[in-house]
N, CA, C and O atoms as CSV, one atom per row, in Angstrom:
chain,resi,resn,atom,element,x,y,z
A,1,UNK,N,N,34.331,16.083,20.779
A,1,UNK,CA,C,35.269,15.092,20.335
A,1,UNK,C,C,35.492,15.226,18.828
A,1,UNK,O,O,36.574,15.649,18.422
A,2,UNK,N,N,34.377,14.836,17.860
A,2,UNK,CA,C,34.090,15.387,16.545
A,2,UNK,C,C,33.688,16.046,16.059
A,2,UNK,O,O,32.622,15.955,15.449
A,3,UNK,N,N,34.686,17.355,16.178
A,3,UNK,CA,C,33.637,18.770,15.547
A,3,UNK,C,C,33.247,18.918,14.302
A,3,UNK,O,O,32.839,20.032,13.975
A,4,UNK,N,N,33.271,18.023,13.481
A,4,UNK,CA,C,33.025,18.326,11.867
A,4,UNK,C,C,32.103,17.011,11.934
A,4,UNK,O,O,31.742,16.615,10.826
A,5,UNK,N,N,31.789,16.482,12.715
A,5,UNK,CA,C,30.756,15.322,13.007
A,5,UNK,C,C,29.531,16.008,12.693
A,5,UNK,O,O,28.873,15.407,11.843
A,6,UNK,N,N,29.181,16.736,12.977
A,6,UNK,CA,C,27.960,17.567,13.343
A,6,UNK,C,C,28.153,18.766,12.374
A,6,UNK,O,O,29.002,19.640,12.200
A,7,UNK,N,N,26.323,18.193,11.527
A,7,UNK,CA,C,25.871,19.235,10.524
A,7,UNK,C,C,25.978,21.388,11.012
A,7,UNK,O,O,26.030,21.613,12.222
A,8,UNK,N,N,25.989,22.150,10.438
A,8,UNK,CA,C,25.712,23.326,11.374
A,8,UNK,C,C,24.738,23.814,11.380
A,8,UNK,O,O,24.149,24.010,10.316
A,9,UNK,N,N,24.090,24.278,12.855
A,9,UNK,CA,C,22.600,24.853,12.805
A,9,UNK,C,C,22.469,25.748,11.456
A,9,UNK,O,O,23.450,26.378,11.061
A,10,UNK,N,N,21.400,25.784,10.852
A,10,UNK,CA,C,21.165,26.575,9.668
A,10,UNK,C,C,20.345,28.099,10.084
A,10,UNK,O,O,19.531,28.131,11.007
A,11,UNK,N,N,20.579,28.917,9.537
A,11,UNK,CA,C,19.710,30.094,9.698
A,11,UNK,C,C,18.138,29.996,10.153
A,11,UNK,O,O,17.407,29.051,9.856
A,12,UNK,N,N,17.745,31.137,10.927
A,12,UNK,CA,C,16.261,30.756,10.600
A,12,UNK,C,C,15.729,31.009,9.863
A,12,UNK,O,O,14.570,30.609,9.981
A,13,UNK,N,N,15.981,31.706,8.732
A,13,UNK,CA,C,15.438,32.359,7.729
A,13,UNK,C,C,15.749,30.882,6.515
A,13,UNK,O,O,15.003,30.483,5.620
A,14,UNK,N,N,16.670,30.524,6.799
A,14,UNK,CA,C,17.092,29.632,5.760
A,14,UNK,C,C,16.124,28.135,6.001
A,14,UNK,O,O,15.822,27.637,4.916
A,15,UNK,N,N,15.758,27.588,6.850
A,15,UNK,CA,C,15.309,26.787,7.836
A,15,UNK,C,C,13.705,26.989,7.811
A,15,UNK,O,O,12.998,25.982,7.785
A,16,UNK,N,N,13.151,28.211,7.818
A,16,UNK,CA,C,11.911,28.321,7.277
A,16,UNK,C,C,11.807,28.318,5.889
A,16,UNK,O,O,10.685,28.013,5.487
A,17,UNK,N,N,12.657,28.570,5.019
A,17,UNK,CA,C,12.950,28.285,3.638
A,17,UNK,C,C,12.383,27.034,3.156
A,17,UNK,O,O,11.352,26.861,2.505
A,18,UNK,N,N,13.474,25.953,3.711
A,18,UNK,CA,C,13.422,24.883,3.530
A,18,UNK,C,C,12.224,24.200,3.971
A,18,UNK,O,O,11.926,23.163,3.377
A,19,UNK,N,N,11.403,24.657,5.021
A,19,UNK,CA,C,10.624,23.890,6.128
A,19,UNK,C,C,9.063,23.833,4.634
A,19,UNK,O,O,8.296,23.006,4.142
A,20,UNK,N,N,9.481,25.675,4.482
A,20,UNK,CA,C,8.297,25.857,3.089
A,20,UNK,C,C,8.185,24.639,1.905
A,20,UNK,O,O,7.422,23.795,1.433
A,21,UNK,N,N,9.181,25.060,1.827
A,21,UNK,CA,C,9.453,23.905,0.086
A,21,UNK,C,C,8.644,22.392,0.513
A,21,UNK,O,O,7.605,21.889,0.084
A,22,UNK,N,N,9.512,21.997,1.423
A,22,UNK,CA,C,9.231,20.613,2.402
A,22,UNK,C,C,7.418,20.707,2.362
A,22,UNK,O,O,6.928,19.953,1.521
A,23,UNK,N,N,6.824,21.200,2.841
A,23,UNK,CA,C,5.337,21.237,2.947
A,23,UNK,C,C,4.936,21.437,1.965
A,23,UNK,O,O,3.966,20.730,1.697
A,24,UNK,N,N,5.327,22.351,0.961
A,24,UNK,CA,C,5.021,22.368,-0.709
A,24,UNK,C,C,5.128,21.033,-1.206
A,24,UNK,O,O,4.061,20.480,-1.472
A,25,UNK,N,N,6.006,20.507,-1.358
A,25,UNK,CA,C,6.369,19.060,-1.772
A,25,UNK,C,C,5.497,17.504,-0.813
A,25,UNK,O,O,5.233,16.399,-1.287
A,26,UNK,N,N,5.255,18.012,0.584
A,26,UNK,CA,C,4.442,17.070,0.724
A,26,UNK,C,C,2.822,17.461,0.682
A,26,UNK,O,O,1.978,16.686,1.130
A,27,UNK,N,N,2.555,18.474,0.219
A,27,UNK,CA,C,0.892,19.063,0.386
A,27,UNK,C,C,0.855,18.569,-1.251
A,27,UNK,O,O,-0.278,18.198,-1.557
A,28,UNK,N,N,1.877,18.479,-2.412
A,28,UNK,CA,C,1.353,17.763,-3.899
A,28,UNK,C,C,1.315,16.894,-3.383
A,28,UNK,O,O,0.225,16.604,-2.890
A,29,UNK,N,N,2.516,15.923,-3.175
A,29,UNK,CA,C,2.137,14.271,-3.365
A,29,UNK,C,C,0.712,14.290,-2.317
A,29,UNK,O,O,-0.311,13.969,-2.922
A,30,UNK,N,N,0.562,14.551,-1.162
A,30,UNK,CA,C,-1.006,14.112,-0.839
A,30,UNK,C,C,-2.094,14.407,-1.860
A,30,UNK,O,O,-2.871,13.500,-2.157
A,31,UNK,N,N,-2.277,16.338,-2.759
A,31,UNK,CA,C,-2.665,15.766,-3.924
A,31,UNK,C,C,-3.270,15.361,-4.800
A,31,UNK,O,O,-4.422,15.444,-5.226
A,32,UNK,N,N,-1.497,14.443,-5.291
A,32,UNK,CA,C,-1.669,13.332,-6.073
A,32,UNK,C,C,-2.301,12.107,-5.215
A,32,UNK,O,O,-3.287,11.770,-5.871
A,33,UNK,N,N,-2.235,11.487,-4.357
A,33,UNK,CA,C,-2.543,10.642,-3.976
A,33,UNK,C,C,-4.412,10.598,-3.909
A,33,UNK,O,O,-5.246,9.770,-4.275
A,34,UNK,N,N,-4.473,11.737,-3.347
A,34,UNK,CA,C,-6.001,11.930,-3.001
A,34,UNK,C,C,-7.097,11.738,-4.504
A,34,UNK,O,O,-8.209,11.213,-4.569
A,35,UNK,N,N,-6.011,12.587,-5.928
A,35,UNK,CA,C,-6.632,12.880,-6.612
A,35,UNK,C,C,-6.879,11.568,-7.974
A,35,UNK,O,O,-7.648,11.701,-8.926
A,36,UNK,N,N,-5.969,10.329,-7.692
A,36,UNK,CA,C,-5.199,9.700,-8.514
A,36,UNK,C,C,-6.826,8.375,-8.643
A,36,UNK,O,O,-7.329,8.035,-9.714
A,37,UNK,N,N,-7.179,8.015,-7.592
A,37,UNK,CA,C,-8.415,7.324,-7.523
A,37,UNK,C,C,-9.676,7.906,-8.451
A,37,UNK,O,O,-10.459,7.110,-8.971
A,38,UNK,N,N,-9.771,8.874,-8.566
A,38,UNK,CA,C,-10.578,9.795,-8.958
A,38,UNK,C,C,-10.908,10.387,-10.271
A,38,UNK,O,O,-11.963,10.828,-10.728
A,39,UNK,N,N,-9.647,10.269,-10.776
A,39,UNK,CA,C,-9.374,10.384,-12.251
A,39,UNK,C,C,-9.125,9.312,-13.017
A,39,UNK,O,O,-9.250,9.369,-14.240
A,40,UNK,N,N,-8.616,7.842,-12.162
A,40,UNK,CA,C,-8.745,6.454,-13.014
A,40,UNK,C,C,-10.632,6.416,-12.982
A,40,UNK,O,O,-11.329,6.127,-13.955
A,41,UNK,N,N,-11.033,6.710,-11.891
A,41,UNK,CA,C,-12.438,6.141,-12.373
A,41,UNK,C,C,-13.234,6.755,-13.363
A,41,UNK,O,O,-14.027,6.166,-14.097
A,42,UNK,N,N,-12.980,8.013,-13.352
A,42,UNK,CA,C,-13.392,8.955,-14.653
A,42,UNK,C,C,-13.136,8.300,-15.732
A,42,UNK,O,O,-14.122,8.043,-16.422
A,43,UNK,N,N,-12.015,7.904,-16.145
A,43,UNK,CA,C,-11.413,7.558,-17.498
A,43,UNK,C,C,-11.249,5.949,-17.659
A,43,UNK,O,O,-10.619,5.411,-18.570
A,44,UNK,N,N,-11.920,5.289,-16.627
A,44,UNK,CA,C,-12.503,3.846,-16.455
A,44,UNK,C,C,-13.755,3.528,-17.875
A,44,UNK,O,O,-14.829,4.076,-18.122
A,45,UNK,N,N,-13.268,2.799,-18.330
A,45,UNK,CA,C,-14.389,2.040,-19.676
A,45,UNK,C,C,-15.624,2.034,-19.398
A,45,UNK,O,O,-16.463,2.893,-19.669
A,46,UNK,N,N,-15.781,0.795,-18.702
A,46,UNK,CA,C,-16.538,0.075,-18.254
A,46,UNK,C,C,-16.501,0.196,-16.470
A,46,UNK,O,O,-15.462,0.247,-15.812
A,47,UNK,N,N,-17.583,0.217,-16.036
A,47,UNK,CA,C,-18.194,0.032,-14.376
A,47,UNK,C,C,-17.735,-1.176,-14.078
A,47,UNK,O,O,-18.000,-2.243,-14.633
A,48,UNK,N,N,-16.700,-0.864,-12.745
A,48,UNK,CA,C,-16.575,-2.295,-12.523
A,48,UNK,C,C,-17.911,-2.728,-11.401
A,48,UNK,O,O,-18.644,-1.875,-10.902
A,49,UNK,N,N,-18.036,-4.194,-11.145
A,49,UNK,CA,C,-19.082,-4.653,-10.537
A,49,UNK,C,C,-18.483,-5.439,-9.707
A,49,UNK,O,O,-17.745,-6.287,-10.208
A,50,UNK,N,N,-18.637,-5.389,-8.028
A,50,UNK,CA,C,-18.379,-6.284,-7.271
A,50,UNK,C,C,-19.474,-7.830,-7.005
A,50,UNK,O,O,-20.379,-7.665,-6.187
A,51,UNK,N,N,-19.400,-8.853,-7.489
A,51,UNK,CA,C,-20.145,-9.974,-6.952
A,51,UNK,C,C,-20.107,-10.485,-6.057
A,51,UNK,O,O,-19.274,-11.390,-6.097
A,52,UNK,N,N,-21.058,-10.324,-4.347
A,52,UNK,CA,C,-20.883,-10.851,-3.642
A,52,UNK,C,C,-21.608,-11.767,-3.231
A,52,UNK,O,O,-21.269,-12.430,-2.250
Protein backbone atom coordinates (compact mmCIF):
# COMPACT_ATOMS: atom_id res chain seq x y z
CA UNK A 1 0.00 0.00 0.00
CA UNK A 2 2.95 2.31 1.34
CA UNK A 3 6.03 1.63 -0.31
CA UNK A 4 8.16 4.41 1.05
CA UNK A 5 6.46 3.51 4.48
CA UNK A 6 9.02 1.05 5.10
CA UNK A 7 12.73 1.64 6.08
CA UNK A 8 15.07 -0.62 3.45
CA UNK A 9 16.64 -3.83 4.58
CA UNK A 10 20.28 -2.68 5.09
CA UNK A 11 23.29 -4.72 3.94
CA UNK A 12 24.73 -7.36 5.97
CA UNK A 13 27.87 -6.08 6.05
CA UNK A 14 26.45 -2.71 6.87
CA UNK A 15 24.09 -4.17 9.67
CA UNK A 16 26.96 -5.96 11.35
CA UNK A 17 28.62 -2.56 11.20
CA UNK A 18 26.17 -0.99 13.03
CA UNK A 19 25.20 -4.04 15.33
CA UNK A 20 29.35 -3.50 16.34
CA UNK A 21 29.29 0.16 17.22
CA UNK A 22 25.79 -0.57 19.09
CA UNK A 23 27.61 -3.13 21.53
CA UNK A 24 30.67 -0.81 21.67
CA UNK A 25 28.46 1.90 22.94
CA UNK A 26 26.49 -0.28 25.23
CA UNK A 27 29.61 -2.48 26.69
CA UNK A 28 31.05 1.61 27.89
CA UNK A 29 28.02 2.86 29.44
CA UNK A 30 27.82 -0.61 31.48
CA UNK A 31 31.49 0.41 32.19
CA UNK A 32 30.66 3.49 33.36
CA UNK A 33 27.99 2.40 35.37
CA UNK A 34 29.82 -0.54 36.99
CA UNK A 35 32.86 1.66 37.47
CA UNK A 36 31.20 5.04 38.74
CA UNK A 37 30.43 3.56 42.50
CA UNK A 38 33.90 2.72 42.80
CA UNK A 39 35.70 5.70 42.07
CA UNK A 40 33.21 8.06 44.23
CA UNK A 41 34.25 5.86 47.10
CA UNK A 42 37.92 6.16 46.41
CA UNK A 43 37.78 9.89 46.29
CA UNK A 44 35.13 9.90 49.29
CA UNK A 45 36.63 12.20 52.40
CA UNK A 46 35.42 10.75 55.03
CA UNK A 47 33.84 6.89 55.66
CA UNK A 48 30.46 7.07 55.61
CA UNK A 49 28.80 5.14 58.66
CA UNK A 50 25.46 3.50 58.62
CA UNK A 51 23.55 3.75 62.25
CA UNK A 52 21.34 1.09 62.80
Amino acid sequence: MFAGMFPRKPSKEEAMKQLRSHATYFGAWVLVLRVTPHLLNYFQKEELHLDL
